[in-house]
VOKOL-933032 format. One line per 5 residues: for each residue x, y, z of N, C-alpha, C, O. Coordinates in steps of 0.001 Angstrom, whole numbers, plus 500000, padded with zeros to 6 digits. Layout:
REM residues N
X/Y/Z/X/Y/Z/X/Y/Z/X/Y/Z | ...
This chain:
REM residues 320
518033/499580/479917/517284/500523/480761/516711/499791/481976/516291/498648/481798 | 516650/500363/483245/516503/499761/484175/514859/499268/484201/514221/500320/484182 | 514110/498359/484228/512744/498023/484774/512390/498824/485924/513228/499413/486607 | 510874/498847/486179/510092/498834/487033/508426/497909/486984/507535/498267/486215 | 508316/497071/487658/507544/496204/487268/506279/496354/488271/506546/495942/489400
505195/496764/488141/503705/496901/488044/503242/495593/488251/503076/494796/487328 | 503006/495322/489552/501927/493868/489430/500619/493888/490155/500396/494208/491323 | 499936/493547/489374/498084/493674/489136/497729/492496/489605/498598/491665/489341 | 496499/491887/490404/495837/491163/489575/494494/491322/490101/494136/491336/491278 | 493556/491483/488648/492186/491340/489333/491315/490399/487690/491794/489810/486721
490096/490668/488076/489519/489318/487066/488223/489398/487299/487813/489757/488403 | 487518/489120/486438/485952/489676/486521/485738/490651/485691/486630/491472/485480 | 484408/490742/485015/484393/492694/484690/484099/493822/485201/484292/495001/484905 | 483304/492926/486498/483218/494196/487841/484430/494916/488559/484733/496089/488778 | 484926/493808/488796/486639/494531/489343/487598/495545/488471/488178/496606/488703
487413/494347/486946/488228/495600/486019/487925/496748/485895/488636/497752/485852 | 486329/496568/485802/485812/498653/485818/486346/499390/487262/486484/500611/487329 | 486527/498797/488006/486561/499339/489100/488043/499623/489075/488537/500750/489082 | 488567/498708/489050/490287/499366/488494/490593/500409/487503/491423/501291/487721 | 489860/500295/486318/489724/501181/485610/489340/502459/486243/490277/503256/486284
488342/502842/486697/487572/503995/487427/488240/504394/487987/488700/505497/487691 | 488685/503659/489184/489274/504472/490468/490993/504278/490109/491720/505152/489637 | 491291/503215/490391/493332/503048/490438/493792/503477/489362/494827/504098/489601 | 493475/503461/487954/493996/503849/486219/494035/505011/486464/495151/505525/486391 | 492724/506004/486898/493089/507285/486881/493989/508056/487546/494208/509238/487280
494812/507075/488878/495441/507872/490031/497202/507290/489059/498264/507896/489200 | 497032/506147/488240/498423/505771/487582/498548/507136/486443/499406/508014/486348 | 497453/506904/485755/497766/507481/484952/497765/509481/484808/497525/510315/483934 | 498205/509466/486307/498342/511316/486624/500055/511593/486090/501110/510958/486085 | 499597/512842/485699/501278/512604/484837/502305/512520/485266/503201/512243/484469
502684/512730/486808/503385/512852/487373/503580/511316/488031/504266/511136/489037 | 502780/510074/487219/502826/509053/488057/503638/508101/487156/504833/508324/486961 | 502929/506907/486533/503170/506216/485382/503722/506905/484222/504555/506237/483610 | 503464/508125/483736/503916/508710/482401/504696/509153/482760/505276/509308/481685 | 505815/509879/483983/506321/510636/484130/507823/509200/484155/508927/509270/483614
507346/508283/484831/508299/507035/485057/508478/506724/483698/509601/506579/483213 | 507440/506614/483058/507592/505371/481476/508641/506332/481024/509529/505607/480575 | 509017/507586/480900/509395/508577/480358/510884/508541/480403/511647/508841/479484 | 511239/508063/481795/513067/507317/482005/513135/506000/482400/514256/505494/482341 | 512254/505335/482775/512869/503835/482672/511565/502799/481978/510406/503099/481695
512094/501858/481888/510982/500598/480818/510111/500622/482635/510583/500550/483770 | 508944/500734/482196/507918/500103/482823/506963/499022/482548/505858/499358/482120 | 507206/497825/482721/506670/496563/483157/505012/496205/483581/505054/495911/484775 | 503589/496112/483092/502251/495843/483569/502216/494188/483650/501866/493565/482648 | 502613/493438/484954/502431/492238/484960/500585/492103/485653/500007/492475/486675
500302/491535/484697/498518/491165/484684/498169/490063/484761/498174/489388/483732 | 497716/489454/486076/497274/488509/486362/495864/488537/486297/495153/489435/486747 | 495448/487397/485651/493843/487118/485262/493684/486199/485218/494488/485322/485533 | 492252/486002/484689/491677/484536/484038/491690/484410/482741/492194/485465/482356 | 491425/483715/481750/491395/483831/480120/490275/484404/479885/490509/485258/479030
489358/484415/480116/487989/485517/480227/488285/486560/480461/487278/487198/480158 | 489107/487338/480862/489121/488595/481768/490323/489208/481108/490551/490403/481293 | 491001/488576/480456/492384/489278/479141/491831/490352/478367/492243/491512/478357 | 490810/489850/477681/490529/490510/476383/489836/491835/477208/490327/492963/477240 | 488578/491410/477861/488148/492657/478264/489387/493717/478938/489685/494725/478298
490010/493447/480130/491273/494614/480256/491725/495098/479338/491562/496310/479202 | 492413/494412/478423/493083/495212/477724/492142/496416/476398/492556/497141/475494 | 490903/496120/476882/489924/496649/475935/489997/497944/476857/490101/499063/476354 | 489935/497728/478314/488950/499000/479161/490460/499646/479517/490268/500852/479671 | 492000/499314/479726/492745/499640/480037/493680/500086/478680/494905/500193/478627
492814/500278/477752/493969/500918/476762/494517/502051/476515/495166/502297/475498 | 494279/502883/477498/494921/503854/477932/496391/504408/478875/497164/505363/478960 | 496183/503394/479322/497472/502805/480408/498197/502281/479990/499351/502515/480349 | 497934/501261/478979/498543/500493/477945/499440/501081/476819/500122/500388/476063 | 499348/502724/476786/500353/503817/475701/501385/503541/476595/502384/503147/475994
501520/503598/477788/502700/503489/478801/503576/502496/479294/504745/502829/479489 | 503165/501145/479571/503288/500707/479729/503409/499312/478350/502881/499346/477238 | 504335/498133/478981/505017/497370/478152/504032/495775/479038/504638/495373/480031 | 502962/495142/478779/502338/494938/478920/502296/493141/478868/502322/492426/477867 | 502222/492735/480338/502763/491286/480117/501467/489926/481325/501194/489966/482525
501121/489151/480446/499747/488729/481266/500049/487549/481479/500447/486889/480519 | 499960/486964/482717/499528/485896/483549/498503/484881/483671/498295/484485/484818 | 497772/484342/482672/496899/483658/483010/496627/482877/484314/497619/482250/484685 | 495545/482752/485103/495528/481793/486216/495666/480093/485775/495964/479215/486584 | 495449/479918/484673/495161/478672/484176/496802/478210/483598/497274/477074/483568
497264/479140/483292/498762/478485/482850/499928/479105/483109/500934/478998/482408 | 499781/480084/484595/500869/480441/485677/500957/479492/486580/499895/479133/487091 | 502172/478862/487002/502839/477970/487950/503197/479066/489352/503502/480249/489206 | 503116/478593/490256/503505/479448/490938/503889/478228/492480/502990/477845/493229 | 504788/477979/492582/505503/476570/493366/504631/475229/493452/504023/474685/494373
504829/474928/492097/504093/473362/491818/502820/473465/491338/502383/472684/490492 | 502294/474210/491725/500965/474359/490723/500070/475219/490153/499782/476005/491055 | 499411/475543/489073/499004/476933/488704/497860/477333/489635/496994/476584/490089 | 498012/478665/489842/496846/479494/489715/495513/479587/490170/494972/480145/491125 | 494978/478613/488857/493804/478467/489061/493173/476977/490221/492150/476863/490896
494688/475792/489928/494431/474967/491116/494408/475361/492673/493719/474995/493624 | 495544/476336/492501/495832/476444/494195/494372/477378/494560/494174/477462/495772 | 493506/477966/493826/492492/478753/494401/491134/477822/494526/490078/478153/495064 | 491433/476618/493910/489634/476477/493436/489607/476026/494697/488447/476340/494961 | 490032/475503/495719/489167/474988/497133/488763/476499/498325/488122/476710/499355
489501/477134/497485/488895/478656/498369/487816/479212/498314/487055/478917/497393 | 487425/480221/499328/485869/480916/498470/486179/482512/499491/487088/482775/500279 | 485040/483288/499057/485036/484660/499740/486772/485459/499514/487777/485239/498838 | 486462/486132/500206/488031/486977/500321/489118/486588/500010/489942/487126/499270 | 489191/485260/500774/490373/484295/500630/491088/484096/499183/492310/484036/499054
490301/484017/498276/490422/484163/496806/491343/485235/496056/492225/485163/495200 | 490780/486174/496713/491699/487305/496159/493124/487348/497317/494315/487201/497040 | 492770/487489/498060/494438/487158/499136/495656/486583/498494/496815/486994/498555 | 495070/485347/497741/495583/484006/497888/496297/484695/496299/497476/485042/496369 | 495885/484794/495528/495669/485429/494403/497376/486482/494166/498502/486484/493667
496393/487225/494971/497912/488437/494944/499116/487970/495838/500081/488639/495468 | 499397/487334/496595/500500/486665/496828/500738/486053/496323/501949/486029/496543 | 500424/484839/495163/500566/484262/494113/501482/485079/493100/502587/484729/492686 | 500788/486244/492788/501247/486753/491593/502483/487577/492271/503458/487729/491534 | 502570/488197/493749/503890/488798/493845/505266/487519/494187/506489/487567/494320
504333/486583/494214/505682/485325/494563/506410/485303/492653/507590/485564/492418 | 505774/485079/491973/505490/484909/490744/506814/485947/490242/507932/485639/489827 | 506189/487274/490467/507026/488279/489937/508413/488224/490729/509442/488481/490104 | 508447/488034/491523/509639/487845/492770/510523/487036/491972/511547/487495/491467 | 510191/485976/491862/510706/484443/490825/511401/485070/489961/512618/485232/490046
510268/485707/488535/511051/486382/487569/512618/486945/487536/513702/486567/487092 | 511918/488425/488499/513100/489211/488997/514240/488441/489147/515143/488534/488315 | 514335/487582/490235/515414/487102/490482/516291/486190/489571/517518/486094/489580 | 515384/485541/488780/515819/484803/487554/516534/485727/486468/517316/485173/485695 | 516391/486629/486398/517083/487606/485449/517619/488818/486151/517576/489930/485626
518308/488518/487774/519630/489119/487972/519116/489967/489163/520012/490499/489818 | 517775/490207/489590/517125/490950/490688/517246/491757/490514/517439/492294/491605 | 517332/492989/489208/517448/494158/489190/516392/495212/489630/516328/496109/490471 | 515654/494721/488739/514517/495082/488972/513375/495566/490140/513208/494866/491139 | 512586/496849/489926/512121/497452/491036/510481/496480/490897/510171/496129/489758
509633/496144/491938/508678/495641/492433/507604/496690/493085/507731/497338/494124 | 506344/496659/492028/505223/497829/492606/503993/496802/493355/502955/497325/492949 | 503736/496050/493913/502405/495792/493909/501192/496594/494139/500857/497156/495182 | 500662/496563/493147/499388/497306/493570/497655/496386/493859/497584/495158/493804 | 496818/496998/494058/495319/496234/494278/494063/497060/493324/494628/498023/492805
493218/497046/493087/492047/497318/491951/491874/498476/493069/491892/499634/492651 | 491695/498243/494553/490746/499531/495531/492198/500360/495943/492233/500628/497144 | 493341/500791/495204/494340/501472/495219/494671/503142/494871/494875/503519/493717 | 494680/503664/495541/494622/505147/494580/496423/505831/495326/496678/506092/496502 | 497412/505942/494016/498810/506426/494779/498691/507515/493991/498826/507381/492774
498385/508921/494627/498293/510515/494538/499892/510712/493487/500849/509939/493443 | 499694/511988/492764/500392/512742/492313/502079/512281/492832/502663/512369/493912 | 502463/511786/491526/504063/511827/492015/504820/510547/492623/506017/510258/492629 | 503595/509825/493177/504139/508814/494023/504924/507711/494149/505640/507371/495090 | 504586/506873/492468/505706/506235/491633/506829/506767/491376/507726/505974/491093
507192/508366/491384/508152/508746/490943/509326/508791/491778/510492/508491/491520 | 508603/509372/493187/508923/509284/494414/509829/507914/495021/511014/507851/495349 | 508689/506800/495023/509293/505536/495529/510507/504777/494695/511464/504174/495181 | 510149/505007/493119/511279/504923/492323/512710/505321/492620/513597/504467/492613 | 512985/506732/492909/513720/507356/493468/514379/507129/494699/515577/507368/494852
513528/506606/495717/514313/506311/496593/515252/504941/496834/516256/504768/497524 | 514444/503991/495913/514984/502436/495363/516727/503097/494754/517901/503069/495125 | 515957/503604/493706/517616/504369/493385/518625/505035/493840/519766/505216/493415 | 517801/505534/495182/519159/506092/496180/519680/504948/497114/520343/505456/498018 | 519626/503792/497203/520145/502898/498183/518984/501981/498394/518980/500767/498188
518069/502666/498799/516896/501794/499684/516780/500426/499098/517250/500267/497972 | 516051/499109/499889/516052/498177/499358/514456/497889/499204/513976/497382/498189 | 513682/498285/500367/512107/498405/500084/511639/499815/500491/512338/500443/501286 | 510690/500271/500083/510112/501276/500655/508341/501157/501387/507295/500765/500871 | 508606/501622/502594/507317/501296/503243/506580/502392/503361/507164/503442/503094
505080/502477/503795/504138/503681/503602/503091/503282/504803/502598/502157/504878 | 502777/504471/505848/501277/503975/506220/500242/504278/505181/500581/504705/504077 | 498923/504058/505517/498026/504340/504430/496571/504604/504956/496350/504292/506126 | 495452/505205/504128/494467/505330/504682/493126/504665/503928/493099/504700/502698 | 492256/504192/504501/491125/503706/504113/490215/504936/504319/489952/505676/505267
489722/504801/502578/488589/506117/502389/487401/504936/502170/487443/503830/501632 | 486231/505754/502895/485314/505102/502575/484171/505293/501339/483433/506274/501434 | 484017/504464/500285/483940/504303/498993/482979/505207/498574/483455/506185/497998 | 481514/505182/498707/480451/505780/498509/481048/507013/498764/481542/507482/497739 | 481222/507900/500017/481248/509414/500373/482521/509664/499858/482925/510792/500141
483294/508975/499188/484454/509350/498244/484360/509790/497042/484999/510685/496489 | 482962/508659/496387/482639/509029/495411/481453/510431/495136/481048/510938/494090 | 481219/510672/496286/480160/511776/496335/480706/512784/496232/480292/513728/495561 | 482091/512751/497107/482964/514370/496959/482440/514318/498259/481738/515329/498289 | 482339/513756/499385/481827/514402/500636/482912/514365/501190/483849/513593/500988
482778/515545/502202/484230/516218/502639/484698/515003/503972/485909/515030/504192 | 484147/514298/504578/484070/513572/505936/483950/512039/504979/482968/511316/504812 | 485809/511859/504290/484629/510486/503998/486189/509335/504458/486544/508319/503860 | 486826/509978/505681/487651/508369/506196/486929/507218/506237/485730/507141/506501 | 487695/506290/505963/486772/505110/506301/486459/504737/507923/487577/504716/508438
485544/504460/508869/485591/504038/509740/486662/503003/510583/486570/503242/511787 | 487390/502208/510366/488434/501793/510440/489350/502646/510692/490118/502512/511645 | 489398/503904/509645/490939/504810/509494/490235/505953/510499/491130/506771/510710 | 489176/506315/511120/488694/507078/512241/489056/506360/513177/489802/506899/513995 | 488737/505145/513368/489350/504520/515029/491179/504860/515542/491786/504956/516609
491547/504962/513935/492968/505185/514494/493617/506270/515109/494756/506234/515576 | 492601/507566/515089/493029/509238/515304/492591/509078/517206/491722/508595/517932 | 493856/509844/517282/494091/509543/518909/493144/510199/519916/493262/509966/521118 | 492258/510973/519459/491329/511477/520240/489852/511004/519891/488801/511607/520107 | 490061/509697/519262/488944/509285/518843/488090/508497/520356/488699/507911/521251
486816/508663/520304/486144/508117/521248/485340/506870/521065/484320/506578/521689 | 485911/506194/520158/486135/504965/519490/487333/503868/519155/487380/502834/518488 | 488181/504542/519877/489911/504390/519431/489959/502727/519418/489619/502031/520375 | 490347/502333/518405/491115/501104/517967/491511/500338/519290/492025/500862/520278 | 491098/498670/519099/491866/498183/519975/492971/497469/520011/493444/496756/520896
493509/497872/518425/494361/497224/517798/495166/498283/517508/494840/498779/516429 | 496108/498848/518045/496833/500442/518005/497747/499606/517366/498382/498985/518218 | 498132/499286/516074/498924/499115/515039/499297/500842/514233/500484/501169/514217 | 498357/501732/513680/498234/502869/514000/497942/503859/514644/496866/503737/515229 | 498708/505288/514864/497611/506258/515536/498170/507654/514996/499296/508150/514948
496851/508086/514598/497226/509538/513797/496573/510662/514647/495436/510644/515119 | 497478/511611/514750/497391/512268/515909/496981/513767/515235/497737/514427/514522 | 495619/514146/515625/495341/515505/514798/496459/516971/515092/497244/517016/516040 | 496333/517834/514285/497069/518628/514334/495542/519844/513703/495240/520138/512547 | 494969/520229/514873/493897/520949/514497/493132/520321/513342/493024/519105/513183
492578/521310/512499/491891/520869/511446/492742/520836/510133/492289/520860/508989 | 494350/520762/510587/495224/520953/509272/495822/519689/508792/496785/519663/508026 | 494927/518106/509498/495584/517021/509015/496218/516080/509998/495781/516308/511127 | 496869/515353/509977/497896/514571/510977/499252/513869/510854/499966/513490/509925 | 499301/513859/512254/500962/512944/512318/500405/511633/512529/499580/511271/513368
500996/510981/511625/500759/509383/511955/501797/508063/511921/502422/507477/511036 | 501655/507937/513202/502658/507052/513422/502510/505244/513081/501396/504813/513379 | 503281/504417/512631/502719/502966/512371/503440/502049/512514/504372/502073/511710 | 503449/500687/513620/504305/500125/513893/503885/498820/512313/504383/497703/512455 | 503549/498913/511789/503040/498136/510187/503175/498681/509186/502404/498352/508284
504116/499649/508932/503496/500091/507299/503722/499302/506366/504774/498664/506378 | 502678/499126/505193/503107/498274/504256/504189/498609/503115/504633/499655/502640 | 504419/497172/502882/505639/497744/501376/504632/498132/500467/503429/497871/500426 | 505542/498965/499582/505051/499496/498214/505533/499667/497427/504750/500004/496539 | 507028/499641/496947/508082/499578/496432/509344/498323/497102/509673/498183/498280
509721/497742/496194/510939/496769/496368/512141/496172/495414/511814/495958/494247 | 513093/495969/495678/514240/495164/495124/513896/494049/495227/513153/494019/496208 | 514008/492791/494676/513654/491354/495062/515515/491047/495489/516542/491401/494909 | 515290/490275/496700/516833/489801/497249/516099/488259/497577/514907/488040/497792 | 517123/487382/497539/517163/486203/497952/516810/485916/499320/515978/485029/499511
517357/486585/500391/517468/486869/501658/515960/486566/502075/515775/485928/503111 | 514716/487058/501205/513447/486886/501230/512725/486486/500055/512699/487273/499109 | 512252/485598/499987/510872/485286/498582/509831/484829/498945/509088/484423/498052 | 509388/484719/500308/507846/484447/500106/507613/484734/501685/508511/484702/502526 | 506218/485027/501944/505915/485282/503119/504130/484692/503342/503563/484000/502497
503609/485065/504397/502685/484139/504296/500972/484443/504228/499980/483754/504466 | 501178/485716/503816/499606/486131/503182/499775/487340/502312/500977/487561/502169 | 499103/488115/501743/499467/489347/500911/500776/490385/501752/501186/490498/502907 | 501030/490875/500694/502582/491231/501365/502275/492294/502374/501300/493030/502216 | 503160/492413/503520/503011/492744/504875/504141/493452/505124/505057/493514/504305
504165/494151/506492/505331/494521/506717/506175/493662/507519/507278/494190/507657 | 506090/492589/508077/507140/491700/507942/507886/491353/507099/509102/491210/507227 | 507068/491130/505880/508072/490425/504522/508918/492092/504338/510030/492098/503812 | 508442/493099/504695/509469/494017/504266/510721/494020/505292/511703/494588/504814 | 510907/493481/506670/511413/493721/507379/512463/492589/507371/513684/492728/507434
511796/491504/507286/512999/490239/506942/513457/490283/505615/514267/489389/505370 | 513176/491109/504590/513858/491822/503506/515095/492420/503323/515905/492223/502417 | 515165/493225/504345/515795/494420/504031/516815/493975/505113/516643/493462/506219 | 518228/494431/504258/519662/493494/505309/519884/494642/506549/520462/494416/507612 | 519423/495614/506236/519087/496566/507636/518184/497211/507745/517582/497464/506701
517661/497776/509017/516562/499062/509119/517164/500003/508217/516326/500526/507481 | 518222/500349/508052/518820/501685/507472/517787/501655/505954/517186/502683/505643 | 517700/500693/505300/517513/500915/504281/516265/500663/503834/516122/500318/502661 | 515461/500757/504454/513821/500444/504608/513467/501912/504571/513337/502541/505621 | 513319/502437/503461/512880/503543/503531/511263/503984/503636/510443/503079/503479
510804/505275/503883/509894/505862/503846/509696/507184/503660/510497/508092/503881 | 508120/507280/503066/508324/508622/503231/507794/509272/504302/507296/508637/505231 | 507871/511276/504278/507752/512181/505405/506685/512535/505377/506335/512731/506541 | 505627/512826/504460/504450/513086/504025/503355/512821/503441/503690/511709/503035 | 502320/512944/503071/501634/512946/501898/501815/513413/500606/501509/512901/499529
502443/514622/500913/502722/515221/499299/504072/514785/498802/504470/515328/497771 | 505039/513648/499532/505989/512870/498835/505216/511249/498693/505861/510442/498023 | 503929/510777/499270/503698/509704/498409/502248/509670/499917/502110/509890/501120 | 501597/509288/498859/500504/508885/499714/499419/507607/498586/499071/507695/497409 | 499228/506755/499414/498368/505373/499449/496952/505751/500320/496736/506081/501487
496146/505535/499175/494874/505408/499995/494145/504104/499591/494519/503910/498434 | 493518/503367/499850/492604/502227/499540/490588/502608/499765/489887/502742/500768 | 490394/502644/498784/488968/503096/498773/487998/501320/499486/487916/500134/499167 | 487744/501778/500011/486864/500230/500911/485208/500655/501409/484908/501748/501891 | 484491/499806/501226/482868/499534/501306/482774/500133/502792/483794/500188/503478
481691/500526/503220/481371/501064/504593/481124/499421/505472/481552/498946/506525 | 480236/498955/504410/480644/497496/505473/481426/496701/505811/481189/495752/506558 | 482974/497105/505067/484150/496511/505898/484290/496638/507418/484199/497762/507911 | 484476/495708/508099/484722/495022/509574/483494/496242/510345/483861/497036/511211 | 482065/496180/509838/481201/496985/509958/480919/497387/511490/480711/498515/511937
480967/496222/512137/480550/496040/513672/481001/497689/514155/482114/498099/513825 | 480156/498486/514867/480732/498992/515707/481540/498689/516509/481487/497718/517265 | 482739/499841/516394/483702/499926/517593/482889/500066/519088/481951/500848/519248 | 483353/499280/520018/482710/499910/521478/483372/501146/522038/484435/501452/521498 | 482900/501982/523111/483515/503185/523318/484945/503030/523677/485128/501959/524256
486186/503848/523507/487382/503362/523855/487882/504637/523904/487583/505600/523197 | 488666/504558/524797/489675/506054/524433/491551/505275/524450/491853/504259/525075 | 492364/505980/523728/493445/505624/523704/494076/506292/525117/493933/507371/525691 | 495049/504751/525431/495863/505353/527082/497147/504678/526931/497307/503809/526075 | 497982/505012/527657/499346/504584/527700/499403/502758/528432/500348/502231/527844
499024/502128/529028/498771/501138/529419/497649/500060/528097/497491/498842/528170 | 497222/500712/527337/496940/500146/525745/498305/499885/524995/499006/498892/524805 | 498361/501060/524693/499719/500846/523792/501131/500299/524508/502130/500047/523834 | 501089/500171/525752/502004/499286/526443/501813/497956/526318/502758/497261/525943 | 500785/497482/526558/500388/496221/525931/500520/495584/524645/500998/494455/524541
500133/496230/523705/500167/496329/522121/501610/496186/521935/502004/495464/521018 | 502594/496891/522826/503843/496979/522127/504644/495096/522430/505058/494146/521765 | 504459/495486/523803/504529/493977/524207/504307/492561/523872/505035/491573/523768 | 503128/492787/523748/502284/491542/522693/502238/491213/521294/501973/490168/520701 | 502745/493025/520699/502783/492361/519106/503857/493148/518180/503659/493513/517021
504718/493281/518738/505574/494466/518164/506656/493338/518683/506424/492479/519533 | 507956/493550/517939/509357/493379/518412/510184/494967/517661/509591/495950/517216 | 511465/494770/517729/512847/495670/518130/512104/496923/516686/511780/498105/516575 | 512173/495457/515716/512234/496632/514393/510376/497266/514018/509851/498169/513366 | 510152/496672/514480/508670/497436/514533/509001/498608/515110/508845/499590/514385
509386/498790/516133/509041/499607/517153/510488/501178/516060/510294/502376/515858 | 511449/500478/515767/512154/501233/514928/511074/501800/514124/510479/502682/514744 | 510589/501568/512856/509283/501861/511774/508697/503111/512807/508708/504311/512533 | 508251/502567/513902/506686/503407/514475/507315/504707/514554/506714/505781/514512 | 508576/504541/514673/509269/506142/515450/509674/507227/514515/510413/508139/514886
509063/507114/512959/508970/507585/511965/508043/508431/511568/507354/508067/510615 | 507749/509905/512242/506493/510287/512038/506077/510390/510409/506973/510369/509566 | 504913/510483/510088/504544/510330/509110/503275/511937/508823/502287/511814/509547 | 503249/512901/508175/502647/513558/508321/501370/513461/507057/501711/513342/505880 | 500231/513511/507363/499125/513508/506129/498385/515119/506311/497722/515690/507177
498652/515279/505645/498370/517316/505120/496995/517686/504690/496633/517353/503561 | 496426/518151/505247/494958/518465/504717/495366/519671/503405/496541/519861/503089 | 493937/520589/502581/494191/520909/502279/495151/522518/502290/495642/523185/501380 | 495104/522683/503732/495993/523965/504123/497526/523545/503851/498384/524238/503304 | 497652/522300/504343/499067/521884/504313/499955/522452/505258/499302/522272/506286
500992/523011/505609/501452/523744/506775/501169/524889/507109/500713/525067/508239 | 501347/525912/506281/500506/527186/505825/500710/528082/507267/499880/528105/508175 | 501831/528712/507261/502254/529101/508429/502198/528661/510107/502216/529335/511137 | 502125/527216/509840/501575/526491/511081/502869/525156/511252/502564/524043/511680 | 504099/525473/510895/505221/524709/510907/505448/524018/512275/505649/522844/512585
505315/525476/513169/505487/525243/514769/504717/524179/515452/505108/523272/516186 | 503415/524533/515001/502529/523297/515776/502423/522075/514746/501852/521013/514995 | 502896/522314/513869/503235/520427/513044/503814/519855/513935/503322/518877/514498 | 505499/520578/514375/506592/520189/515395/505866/520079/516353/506179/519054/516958 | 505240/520473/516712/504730/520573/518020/503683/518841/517994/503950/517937/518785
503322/518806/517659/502293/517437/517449/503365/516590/517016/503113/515581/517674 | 504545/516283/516250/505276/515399/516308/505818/515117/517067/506061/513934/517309 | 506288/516235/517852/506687/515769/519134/506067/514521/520374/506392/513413/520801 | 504917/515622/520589/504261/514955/521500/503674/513351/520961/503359/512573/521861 | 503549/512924/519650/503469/512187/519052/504055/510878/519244/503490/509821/519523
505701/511204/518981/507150/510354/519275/506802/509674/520160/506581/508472/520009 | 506602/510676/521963/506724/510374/523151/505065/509411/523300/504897/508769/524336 | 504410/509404/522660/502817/508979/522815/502969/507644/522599/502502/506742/523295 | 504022/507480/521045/504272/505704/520981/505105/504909/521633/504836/503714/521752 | 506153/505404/522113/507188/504897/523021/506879/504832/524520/507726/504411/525308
């Protein structure tokens, strides 16, 4: 039966609840993890500390009916010459966890390829939430040809997420909406409203989220990016994505004090994103960006097809 392999890693018991809480519940929607375990072996590669084993598998035993369940210690995973726990101890802050999860997707990469590269590649993070369907989705398209599958994504901001408050983008994922009067000075994204029914969003970055492991690529040089998906994949053709939200959507729940600083006032202009393209984009980026991407509020199209088209349009011509 074909694999699909799940790679984790977090450590602590603060993080695990927090994985537990927020990411377990968005795996374990039936249409996600159970609906996969259901036709192919699914794979939980768990990277930890030896402290942090017992408790997961205590708070995650629910996830654990599904899944075929395989752990990593930091202390006695190798990961090119040395384990784990050496290559981290001169780190501190953020860097830790970075360092961490590229570790463990080099790790799983290794595996894969050691036993024939069949195998499909999920990475996920503890502040992860993939909506209704979405594993099933990216699965699927691995199986139609594709070699990675890429996604833009949105940062919700944590607290007013957890409140149920209706206004709760993260600040970051507001700078990116094109009529923002704050607009990003880093136009890597821009999501372009479509009234109050949601947006088109275009991204010269989306990250991977699904993969084949190929030789062609095994390591890249900070948590996986959309470069490593791009020097991946033996063509654009097969870098797939999806069209919507309701065929796969990634959100990352993040603290209000991520990159807190106010934005200064900005408005987005064509002589920005001329620059941007210039300075940090090449051929196949600019391929990716031209992919509209639609995120659906709760109306969803709802007799409003015309002006979806209509905002993709003008959209296309906005990034180019």
């Amino acid at each position: 039966m074909p694999t699909t392999n799940i790679v984790l890693a977090v450590w602590d018991e603060q993080f695990v609840d927090k994985f537990v809480t927020y990411s377990m519940g968005a795996l374990l929607h039936p249409n996600n993890v159970p609906a996969l375990a259901a036709r192919r072996e699914v794979r939980f590669k768990l990277f930890t500390d030896r402290a942090s084993e017992a408790y997961f598998r205590e708070r995650a035993a629910a996830l654990l009916k599904f899944v075929d369940l395989d752990v990593f210690t930091f202390e006695d995973t190798v990961v090119d010459g040395r384990t784990i726990a050496e290559a981290i101890a001169p780190l501190e802050g953020p860097t830790i966890k970075h360092e961490v999860e590229m570790l463990a997707q080099f790790h799983t990469i290794d595996i894969a390829m050691a036993q024939g590269g069949h195998s499909s590649i999920f990475p996920i993070s503890a502040d992860s939430l993939l909506f209704e369907g979405s594993f099933g989705y990216a699965q699927d398209l691995l199986d139609g040809g594709a070699e990675v599958v890429v996604t833009p994504f949105l940062r919700l901001a944590m607290d007013a997420f957890i409140r149920g408050e209706q206004e709760h983008l993260h600040p970051v994922t507001r700078s990116w909406i094109a009529n923002s009067d704050r607009f990003t000075n880093y136009p890597s994204t821009i999501m372009w409203p479509v009234r109050d029914l949601g947006y088109v969003c275009h991204t010269f970055f989306p990250i991977p989220i699904a993969f084949k492991p190929t030789p062609r690529c095994t390591r890249f040089e900070r948590t996986i990016d959309y470069d490593f998906a791009v020097q991946m994949a033996s063509e654009a053709s097969v870098i797939a994505a999806p069209r919507n939200s309701q065929e796969f959507l990634l959100c990352k729940l993040t603290t209000e004090d991520y990159l807190a600083d106010e934005a200064p006032e900005n408005k987005l202009t064509v002589t920005q994103i001329t620059h941007f393209l210039l300075t940090e984009t090449n051929q196949a980026h600019r391929t990716l960006v031209s992919r509209p991407y639609r995120i659906y509020g709760p109306e969803g199209t709802k007799g409003a097809e015309e002006l979806w088209a209509a905002v993709s349009d003008v959209s296309i011509l906005g990034t180019h």
